[in-house]
Structures are given as C-alpha cells and as structure tokens.
C-alpha positions in Angstrom: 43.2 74.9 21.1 40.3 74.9 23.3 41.2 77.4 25.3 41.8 79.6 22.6 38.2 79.0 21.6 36.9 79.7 25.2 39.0 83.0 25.1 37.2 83.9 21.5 33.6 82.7 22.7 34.6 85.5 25.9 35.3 88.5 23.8 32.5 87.6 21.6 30.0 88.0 25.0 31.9 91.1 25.7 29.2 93.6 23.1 26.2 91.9 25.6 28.3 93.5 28.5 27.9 97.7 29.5 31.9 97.6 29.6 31.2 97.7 25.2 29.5 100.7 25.4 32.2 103.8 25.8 33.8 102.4 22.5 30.4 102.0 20.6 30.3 105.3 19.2 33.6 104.8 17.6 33.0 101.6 16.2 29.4 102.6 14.6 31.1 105.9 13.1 32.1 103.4 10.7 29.2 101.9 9.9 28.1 101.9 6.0 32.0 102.5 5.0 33.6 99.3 2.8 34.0 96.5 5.0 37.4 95.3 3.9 39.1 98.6 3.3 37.8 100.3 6.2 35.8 98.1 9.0 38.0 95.6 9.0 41.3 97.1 9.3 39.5 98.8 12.4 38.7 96.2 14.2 42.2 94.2 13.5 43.8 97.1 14.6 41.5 97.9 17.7 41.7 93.7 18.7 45.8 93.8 18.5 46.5 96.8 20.3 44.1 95.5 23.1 46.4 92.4 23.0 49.4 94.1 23.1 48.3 96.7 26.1 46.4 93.9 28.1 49.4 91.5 27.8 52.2 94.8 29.0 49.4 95.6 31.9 49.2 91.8 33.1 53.0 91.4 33.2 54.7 94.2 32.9 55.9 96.9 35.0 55.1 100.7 36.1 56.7 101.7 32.6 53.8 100.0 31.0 51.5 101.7 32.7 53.0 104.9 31.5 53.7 104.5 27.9 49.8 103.1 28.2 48.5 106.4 29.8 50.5 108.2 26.9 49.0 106.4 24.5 45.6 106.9 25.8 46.3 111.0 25.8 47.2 110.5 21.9 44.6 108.0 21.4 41.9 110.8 22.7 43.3 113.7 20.9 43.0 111.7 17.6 39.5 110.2 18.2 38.1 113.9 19.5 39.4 115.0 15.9 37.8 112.4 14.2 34.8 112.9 15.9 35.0 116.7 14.7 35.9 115.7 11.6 32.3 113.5 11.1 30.6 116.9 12.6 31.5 118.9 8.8 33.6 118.6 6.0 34.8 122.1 6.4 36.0 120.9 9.7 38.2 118.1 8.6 39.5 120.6 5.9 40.4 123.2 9.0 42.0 120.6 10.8 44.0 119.3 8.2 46.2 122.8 7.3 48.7 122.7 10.4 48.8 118.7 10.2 48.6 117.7 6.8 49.0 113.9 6.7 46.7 113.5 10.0 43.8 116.0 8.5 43.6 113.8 5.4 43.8 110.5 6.8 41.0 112.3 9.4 39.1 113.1 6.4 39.9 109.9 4.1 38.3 107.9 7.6 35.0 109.9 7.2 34.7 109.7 4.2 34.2 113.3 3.8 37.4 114.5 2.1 38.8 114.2 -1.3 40.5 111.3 -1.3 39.3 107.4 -1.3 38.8 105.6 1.9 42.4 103.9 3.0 43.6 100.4 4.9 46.3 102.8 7.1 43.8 105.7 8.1 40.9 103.0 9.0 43.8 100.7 11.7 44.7 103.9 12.6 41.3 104.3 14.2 41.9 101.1 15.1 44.6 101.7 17.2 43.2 104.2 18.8 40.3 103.0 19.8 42.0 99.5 21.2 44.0 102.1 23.2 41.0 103.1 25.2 39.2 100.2 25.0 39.0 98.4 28.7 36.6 95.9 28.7 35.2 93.9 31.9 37.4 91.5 33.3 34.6 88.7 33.6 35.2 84.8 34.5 37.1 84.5 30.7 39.4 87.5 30.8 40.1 87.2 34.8 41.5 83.5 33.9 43.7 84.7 31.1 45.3 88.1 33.1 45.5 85.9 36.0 47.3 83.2 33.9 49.8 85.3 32.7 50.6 87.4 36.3 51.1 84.1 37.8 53.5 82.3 34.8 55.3 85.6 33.3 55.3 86.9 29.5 54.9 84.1 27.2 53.2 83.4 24.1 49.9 81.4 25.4 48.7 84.5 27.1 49.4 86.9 24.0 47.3 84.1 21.9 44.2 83.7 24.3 44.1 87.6 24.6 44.5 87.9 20.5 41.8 85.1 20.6 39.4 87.0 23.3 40.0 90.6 21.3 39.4 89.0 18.1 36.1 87.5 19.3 34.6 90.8 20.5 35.7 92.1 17.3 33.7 89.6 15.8 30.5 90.2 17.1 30.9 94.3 17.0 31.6 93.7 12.9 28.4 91.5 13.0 26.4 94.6 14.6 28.2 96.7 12.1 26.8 95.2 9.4 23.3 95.4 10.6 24.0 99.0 11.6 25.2 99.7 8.3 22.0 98.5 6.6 19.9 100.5 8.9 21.9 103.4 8.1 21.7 102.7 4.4 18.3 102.2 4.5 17.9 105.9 6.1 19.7 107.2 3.7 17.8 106.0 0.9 14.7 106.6 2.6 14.8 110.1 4.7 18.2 111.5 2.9 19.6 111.9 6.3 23.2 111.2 5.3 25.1 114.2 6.4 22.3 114.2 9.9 23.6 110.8 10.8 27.0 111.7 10.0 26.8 114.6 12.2 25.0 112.7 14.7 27.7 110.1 15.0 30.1 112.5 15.3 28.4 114.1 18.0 28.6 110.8 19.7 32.0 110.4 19.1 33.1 113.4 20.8 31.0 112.8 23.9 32.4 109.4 24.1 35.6 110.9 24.3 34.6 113.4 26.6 32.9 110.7 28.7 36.4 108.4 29.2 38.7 111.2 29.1 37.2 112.6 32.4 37.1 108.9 33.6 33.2 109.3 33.7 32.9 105.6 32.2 33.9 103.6 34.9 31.8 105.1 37.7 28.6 105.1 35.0 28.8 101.8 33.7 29.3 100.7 38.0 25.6 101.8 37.9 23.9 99.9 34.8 22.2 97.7 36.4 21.1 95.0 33.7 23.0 91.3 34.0 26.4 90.6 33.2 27.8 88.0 30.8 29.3 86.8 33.7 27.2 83.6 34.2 27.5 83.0 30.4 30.9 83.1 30.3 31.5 80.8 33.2 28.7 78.4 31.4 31.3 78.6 28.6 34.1 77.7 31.2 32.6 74.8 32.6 31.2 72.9 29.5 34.6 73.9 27.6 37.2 73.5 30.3 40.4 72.6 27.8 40.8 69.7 30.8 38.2 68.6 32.5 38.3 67.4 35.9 35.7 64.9 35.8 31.7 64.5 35.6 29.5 65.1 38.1 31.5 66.0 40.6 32.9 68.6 39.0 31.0 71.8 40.2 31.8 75.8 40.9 30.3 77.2 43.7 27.2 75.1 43.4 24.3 74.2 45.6 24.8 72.2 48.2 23.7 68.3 47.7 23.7 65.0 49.9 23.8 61.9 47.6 22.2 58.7 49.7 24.5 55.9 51.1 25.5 52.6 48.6 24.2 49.6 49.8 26.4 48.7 52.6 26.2 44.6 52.1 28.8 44.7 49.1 32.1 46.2 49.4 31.8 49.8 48.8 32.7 51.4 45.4 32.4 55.6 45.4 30.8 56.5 41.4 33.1 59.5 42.0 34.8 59.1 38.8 38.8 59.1 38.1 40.3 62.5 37.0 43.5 61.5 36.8 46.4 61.1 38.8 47.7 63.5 41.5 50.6 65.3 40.8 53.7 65.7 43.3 53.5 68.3 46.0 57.3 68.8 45.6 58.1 72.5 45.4 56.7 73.9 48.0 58.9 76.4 50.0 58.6 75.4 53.4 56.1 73.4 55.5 54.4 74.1 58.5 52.8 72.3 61.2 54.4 68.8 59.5 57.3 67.8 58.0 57.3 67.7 54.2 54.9 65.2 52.9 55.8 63.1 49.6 52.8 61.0 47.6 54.4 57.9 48.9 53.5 58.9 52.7 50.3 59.2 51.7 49.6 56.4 49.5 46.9 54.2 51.4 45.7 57.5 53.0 42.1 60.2 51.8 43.7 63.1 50.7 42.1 66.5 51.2 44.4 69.5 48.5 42.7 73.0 50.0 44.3 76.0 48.0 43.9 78.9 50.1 45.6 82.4 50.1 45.1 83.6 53.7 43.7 87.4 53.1 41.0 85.6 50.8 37.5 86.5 52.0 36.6 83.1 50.5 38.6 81.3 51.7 38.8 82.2 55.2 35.0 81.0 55.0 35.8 78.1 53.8 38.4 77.1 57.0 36.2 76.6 59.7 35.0 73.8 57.2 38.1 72.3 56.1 39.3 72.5 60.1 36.1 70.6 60.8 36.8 67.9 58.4 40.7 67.7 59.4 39.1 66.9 62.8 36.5 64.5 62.3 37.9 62.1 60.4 41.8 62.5 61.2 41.5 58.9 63.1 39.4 57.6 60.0 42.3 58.4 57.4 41.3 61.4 56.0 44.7 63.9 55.4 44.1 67.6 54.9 47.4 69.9 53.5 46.7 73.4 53.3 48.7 74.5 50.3 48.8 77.9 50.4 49.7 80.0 47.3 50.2 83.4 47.7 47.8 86.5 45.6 49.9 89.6 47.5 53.4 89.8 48.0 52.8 90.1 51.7 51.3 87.2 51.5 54.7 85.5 50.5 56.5 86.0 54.3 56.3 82.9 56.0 55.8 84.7 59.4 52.3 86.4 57.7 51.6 83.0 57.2 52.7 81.8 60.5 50.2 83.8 62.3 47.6 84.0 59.9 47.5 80.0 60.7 47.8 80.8 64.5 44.9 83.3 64.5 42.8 80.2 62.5 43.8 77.7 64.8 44.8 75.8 61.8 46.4 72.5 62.7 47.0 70.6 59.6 49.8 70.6 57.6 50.7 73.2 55.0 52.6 73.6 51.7 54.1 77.4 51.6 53.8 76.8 47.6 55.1 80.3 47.4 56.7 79.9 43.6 53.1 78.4 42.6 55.2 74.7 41.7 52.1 73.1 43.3 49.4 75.4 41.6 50.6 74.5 38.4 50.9 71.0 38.7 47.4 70.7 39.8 46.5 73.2 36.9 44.8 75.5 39.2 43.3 78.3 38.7 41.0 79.2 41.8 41.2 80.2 45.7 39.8 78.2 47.7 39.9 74.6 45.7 39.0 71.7 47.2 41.0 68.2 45.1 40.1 64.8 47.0 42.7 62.5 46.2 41.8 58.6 47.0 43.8 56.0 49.0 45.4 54.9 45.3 46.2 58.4 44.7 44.2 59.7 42.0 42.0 62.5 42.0 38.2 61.8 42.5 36.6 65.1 42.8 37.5 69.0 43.4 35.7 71.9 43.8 36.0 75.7 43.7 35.1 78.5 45.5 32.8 78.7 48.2 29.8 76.4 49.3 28.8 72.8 48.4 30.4 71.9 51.8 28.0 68.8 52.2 28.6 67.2 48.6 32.1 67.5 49.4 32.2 66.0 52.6 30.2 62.8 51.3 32.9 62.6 49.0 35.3 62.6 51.6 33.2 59.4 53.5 32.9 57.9 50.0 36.2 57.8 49.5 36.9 56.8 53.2 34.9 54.3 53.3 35.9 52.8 49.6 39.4 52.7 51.4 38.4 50.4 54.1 37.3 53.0 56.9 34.4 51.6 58.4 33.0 55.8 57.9 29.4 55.6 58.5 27.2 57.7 56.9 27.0 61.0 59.2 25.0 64.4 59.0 27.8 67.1 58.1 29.8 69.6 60.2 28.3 72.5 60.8 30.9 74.5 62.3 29.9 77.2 64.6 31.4 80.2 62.3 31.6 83.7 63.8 33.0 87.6 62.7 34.8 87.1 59.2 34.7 83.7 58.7 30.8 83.5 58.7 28.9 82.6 55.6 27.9 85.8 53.6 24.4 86.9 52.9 24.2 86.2 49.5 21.0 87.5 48.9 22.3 90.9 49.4 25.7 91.3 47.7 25.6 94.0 45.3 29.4 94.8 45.5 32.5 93.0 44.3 36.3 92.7 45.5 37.8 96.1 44.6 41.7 95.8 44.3 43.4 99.7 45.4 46.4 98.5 43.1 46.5 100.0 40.1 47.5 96.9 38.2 43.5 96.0 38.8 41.8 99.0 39.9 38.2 99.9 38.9 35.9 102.4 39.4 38.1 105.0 41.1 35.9 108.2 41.3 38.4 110.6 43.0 38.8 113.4 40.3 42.0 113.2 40.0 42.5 110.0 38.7 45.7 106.7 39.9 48.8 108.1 39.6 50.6 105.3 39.5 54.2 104.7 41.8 54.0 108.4 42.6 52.9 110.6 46.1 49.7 112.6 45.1 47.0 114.1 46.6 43.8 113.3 46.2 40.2 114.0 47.0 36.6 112.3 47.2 33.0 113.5 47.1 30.3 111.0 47.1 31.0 108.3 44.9 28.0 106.5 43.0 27.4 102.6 44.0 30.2 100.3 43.9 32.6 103.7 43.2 35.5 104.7 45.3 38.2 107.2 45.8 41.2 108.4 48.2 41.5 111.2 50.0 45.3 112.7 51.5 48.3 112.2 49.9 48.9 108.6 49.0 51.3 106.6 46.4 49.3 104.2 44.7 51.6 100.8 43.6 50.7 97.8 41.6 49.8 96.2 44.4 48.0 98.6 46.5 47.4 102.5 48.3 50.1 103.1 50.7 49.2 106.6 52.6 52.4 108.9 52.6 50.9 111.4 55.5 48.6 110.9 58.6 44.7 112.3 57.6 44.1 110.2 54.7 41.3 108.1 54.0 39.2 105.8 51.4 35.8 106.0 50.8 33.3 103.7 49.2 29.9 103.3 48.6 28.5 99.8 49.2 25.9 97.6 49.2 26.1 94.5 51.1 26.0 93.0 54.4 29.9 92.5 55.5 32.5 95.3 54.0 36.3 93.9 54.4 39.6 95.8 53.8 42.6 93.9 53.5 45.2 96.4 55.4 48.4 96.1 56.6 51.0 98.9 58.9 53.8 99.0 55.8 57.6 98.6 55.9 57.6 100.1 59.9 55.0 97.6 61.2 54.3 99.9 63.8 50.4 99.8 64.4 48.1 102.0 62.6 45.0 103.6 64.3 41.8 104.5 62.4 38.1 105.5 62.6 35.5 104.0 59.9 32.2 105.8 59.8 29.1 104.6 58.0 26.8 107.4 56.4 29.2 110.1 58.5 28.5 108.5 61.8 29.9 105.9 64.5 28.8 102.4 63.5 27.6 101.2 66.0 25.6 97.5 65.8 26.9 97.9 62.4 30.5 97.5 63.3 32.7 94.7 62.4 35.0 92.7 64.4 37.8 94.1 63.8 36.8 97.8 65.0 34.3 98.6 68.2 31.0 100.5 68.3 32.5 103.8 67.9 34.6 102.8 64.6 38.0 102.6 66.4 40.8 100.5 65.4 44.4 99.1 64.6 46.0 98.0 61.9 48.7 95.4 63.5 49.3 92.7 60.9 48.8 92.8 56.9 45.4 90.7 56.9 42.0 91.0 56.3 39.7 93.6 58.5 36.2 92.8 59.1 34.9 96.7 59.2 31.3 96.5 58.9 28.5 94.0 59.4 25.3 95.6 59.3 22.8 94.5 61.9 19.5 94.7 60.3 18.2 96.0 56.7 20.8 95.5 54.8 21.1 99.1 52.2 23.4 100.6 49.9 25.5 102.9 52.5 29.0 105.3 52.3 31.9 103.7 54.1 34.6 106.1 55.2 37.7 105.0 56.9 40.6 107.5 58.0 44.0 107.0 59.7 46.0 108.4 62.1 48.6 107.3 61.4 50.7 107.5 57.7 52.1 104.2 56.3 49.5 101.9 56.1 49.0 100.1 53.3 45.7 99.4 51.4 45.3 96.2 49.1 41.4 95.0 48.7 37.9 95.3 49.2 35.7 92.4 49.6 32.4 91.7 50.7 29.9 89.6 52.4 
C-alpha cells in the first residue's frame, strides 16, 4: 500500500516538472467543459493508456514498441483534428463529412457541434493524449520501470504505474479547475469565448506539431528550472514501504565521522537492527572464493557491495570497497562483491572475469546473475553498501556514491562491537586515478544517456530510433544534453550497434568526465576510433582510454573514459567515429 501511495505522490509532482508541458495544451483545451462528463473521462482515459503503454515498454518486446509508435501516428492525427476543430465550428463541420462518427465526436469534444458533450468522445481524447504522453522518468518512475524490467510482467508494476498516472492526473484536474474559472471568468468579463477557444486550439495544433517532429525532447533538455527530482526522492526516503533503519539510513549523503564510544565499557554500535540478512544462495557462480553460506560467516563483519561492473558509480566506489577489504581483512571484516548484472553483456562471466582483473579486485564475488540476491535484499540501487554484524543482522546500508567515511566507522563500529580490538583510525583515502576518480560535482550538467531505445531520450537526429532495424541516420548540432547518430546503425533495446564502418555519435555535454560504455559486438575483433571535442584533437582534454590525438580501441564491452577536461570545465560537442562497423554502443555517463 505504501508504495502505491509513493507511486501516486510521483505522478502528482510530475505537473511541477517541464516533461508536463507538451500535453498541457491538450489537457487545458478542456478547461470550462463538465467535469464528470468530459474532464474526467479524459484524464482516466489519458492515466490508463499511460499504464498500459509504460507497463508493454518496461517489459515487453520490439512489437510493443511498434504497435506504440502506431498508436502515437493515430493519436496525432486525432489530436491535430481536434485542435482544428477548437480553431472554428465550420471546421469541425468540414471534417466531419468524409468521417462521420469521428467529426461529431471531434465536434461533441469542443463543444462546438450540435450535439451534447459525451463520456466516449471526452476518453477518447483521453486515449490519445496518454498515447503521447512521456513524462520524466525521475527517482519514482525509474524505481517502478526498473522494478518491472528486473521481475517480469506482473500486477504490482501495472498498480504502481496506475497509481503514479492517476496522481498526475490528479493534480492536472486540480489546475483544470482553476483554469476553468479563469476562463469562465473571461468569458463573462471580456466575451472572449470563441478567442480563447481559438487560442487553445492554436495551441493544440502546435503541440502536436511540436512532438510529432520530436521537437519536445531536445526543448524541454534545455529548460533549465529544477526538477522534482529531489522531491520525489524526499518522498522516497521518508515513505520507503520498508525502511532500512534510522540514522543510518542515507542516499548519497554528505560525508560524516561520528566520535568514538567510550572505550572503558564494552563497546555497543547505536547503529540500529534492520533486520536479518537474507541468504546469498542463488548466485550463479562465484569468483575469487568458494561459495559462501551465512553460517561461514556467522561470527564475521560482513560488507554486501552491489555493483554492475560498466556502472560509472560504482567503479568509483571500488577503490573504496578494495581499500576496506584490505585494511581490515585481518580484523574480521568480509567484503562479497555481489554483482548483478544492468546489460546483457554484463551477464558473461568472462566480462566479469576481467572486469575484476582490470580492478584488481580480490574479494569474493556473487555472479547473482538471475538477481536471486537482489531481491532478497530488496534492492533497488547500484552500488549499495548492506553491513551485516557478527550475529548476522543488518546494521546499516547505503546507496550510491559518497559517504565513504560514515560508512567505514560503521564498519569499525561493528568490528569493534564483535570483539576486534579496531581502533579508531582516520579513513582510506585511496589514491583513485582515470575512471575511477571522484567526479566534479560541482560541474555535472549532464545525466546517463542510454543509446537503447527501451530508455532513450533526447535523440536529436532528424530522423528519429528506428527500433531493431538498419537505418541511416544524420546529426547536426544537437542542443545541451541532446544527441544523435550518424551512418547506418540498428538501434536494439539495449543499445546502437553500427552496421557499416564511418559511423559516429555525437553529443553535446557539459561536465568534467564524458564516459561511453562500448563494446566490439558478436566478432570481438577490436574497434578503432577517433573522438574529437569542438571538431578538434583533445588533447589535455583526453581521457584514459584514448591518447592526445583522440585515438583508440574498443577491445572489451566496458566502460571508456573519453574525455576529462583539463581546466574550465564548459558545455562542449563530443564527436566519436569508428573505423571499424560492429561496435556496439550502450550508455553515456558522466563525471
């Protein structure tokens, strides 16, 4: 139940978020009509359809994203004659001679026709509009769609996203009803009934124009007023359906040191009980240990890290966990990596293999590659961080990046409430370098782009993701945060795989580190390309994984550190091209 009420409380932030906007003219062509017989019928049917497409697009396959695109072609056509329809009377009559039943219920929805305002012409609005409606997948959303790709169709997800539609169709009928006074109130005052009529039509066409060209995306990527992002994860934290715990129980916080107990009584961590841990049976394989079972570790300070091992965050996060492995192995601290695949490629245990070579990760880890640990720890997060005590309950996590010296007290707390004779110590402070340095906060003004087009936003080429299919496409300059292909490519759920050698991918940044998680395809043979910045050679601004002169080689499916710029850090275009066709093209992320 309370997630279903977080989920509602999400959709009901969405109308404070720019992602509302491209369906606002729809939704406010029906202000001053009846509410029951014509606004609300809209909104139900604009809030179920949005449930029905969002739950197809998180788990279902390339023929949803099909009979999706289909809908949104029929969904236009109808709202552009609606939106004609508001522009005159006479118009609405025209349109309803070759397509009777359509023209009146066009004409019965503005109210401009002969007949009375109907339930089945208003959800058929409705409809349409839910069919074009794509709102931002914030903290709320992002848990739900990533809920349901990890566990499969099932009711639960269908529910929350029912819950999160109906909540942003609860606060648009709230601004309808305050729109609808003002309206009324114009009316009566100016007699501007048939001018605001048209006016709203006006709109309604342009909004149509605006997503049926794909304009919205790349516009709304540069509104630069706050998100409902930090709300929405406020709502998260204080409404977690389970709670993990009190004080402890932070995301991506500031770092804190707590001061030592007094050391003359035996030592007893506040850290408060969250519960038991569950098994880590499941897992797929192990490496770098044989499998370990609660009972081996009973007596022991267990360190859970989730990790993914293409994750920008949580490669960050290993030369910290590595630290602590190696610090307090001999003190009876036990780190397990438990690493739960995001990509397919990330499945193969010889990715993994090197991945954990090329880390110089020594601890054991869980290949949990059918996500049996994930769920029994009810996560939801790469990287998180569960402490599990020497009785084997859980006495703290944390997610994300960051708070690395909280958590390490915590792991001394719990250390030294197990017997170790831990002494208080100043933290690690491992000596970080290329992609798994700390990012420059200050200065991130772009977010992980996936190339799939399961998640794909802000794609500027012209020619819009054709999904499972070879196309060619092109790319101009993209506005902030937009970007685009160029050559032919065949764009999957998963990512861009480039189908002849020439191709490229541009976008336009702003932050200090660009990464591009790449891999050479079904051949493996390597890949060479060239990344340019502002259509010239890098130079101090190139990454690790490419030299001054933007040359490089894709070898492995991983992440590739391409840029790190060296001083100001500014908005800039990023252009890479390849050689080579096959490679394949999964996620931008930044530092």
């Amino acid at each position: 139940m309370t997630l279903l009420i977080i989920a509602y409380l999400g959709g009901a932030l969405t109308i404070l978020s720019p992602c509302i906007l491209p369906i606002l003219p729809f939704v406010f062509a029906r202000a001053g009509q009846p509410f029951v017989r014509s606004t609300l019928p809209m909104l139900a049917g604009m809030a179920a359809t949005f449930a029905l497409v969002a739950t197809l697009a998180a788990v279902g396959g390339s023929w949803a994203i099909r009979a999706n695109e289909y809908g949104r072609l029929a969904a236009i056509v109808l709202l552009a004659l609606f939106g004609a329809s508001l522009l005159s009377p006479r118009i609405a009559s025209t349109l309803a001679r070759p397509i009777v039943d359509l023209g009146n219920n066009i004409m019965n929805a503005t109210g401009g026709g002969r007949g009375t305002m109907t339930v089945k012409s208003a959800l058929l609005l409705g409809v349409a509009t839910g069919l074009l409606w794509a709102p931002c997948a914030g903290p709320i959303l992002g848990l739900v769609l990533t809920g349901a790709a990890l566990q499969g169709a099932n009711l639960q997800t269908t529910f929350l996203l029912i819950a999160y539609a109906a909540g942003a169709a609860t606060s648009l009928a709230v601004a309808l009803l305050v729109g609808g006074k003002l309206f009324a109130a114009m009316k009566r005052s100016l007699g501007l009934g048939d001018r605001i009529r048209q006016v709203l039509g006006a709109a309604v066409l342009a909004g149509v124009a605006v997503i049926a060209l794909g304009l919205d995306t790349s516009l709304l990527a540069r509104i630069s007023y706050a998100s409902t992002a930090s709300l929405e994860q406020a709502v998260l934290d204080r409404l977690h359906a389970k709670p993990l715990g009190g004080a402890s129980s932070e995301v991506a916080s500031k770092d804190m040191v707590i001061a030592a107990a007094d050391t003359k009584k035996p030592f007893r961590s506040d850290l408060p009980v969250e519960g038991y841990a569950p098994s880590l049976d499941g897992a797929v394989e192990w490496l770098n240990s044989k499998p370990l079972t609660s009972e081996q570790l009973r007596g022991k300070v267990v360190l859970v890290d989730f990790w993914t091992y293409s994750c920008i965050n949580c490669i960050r996060t290993i030369p910290y966990v590595r630290a602590w492995a190696e610090k307090y192995a001999n003190q009876g601290l036990v780190v397990i990596g438990v690493h739960a695949p995001e990509f397919a490629f990330e499945k193969k245990v010889d990715n993994v293999k090197k991945a954990i070579g090329d880390f110089q990760i020594g601890y054991p880890v869980a290949i949990d590659n059918d996500y049996s640990i994930w769920r029994a720890f009810e996560n939801s997060y790469w990287p998180a961080a569960y402490l599990i005590d020497a009785k084997g309950q859980i006495r703290y996590h944390h997610f994300g990046e960051g708070n690395y010296n909280r958590t390490e007290k915590a792991i001394q707390d719990l250390l030294r409430e197990a017997g170790s004779q831990t002494a208080a110590t100043a933290p690690v402070v491992p000596d970080a370098k290329g992609v798994e340095a700390g990012p420059d906060l200050s200065n991130i003004r772009s977010g992980e782009t996936y190339l799939g087009y399961e998640q794909a936003a802000n794609f500027a080429s012209p020619e819009g993701l054709q999904p499972d299919t070879p196309h060619n496409y092109s790319i101009a300059e993209p506005g902030l945060n937009g970007w685009g292909l160029s050559g032919t490519w065949t764009v999957g759920r998963d990512q861009a795989t480039l189908d002849q050698p020439g191709g490229g991918i541009t976008y336009r940044f702003s932050a200090r580190d660009l990464h591009l998680v790449l891999g050479p395809g079904a051949g493996g043979k390597p890949i060479r390309f060239q990344v340019k910045i502002d259509g010239k050679a890098p130079g101090p601004d190139h990454g690790a994984d490419i030299d001054a002169d933007g040359n490089g080689t894709v070898t492995a499916t991983r992440l590739y550190q391409l840029v790190r710029q060296s001083g100001t850090v500014a908005a800039r275009n990023f252009e890479i091209s390849f050689l080579d066709p096959g490679v394949q093209a999964y996620a931008f992320t930044f530092g």
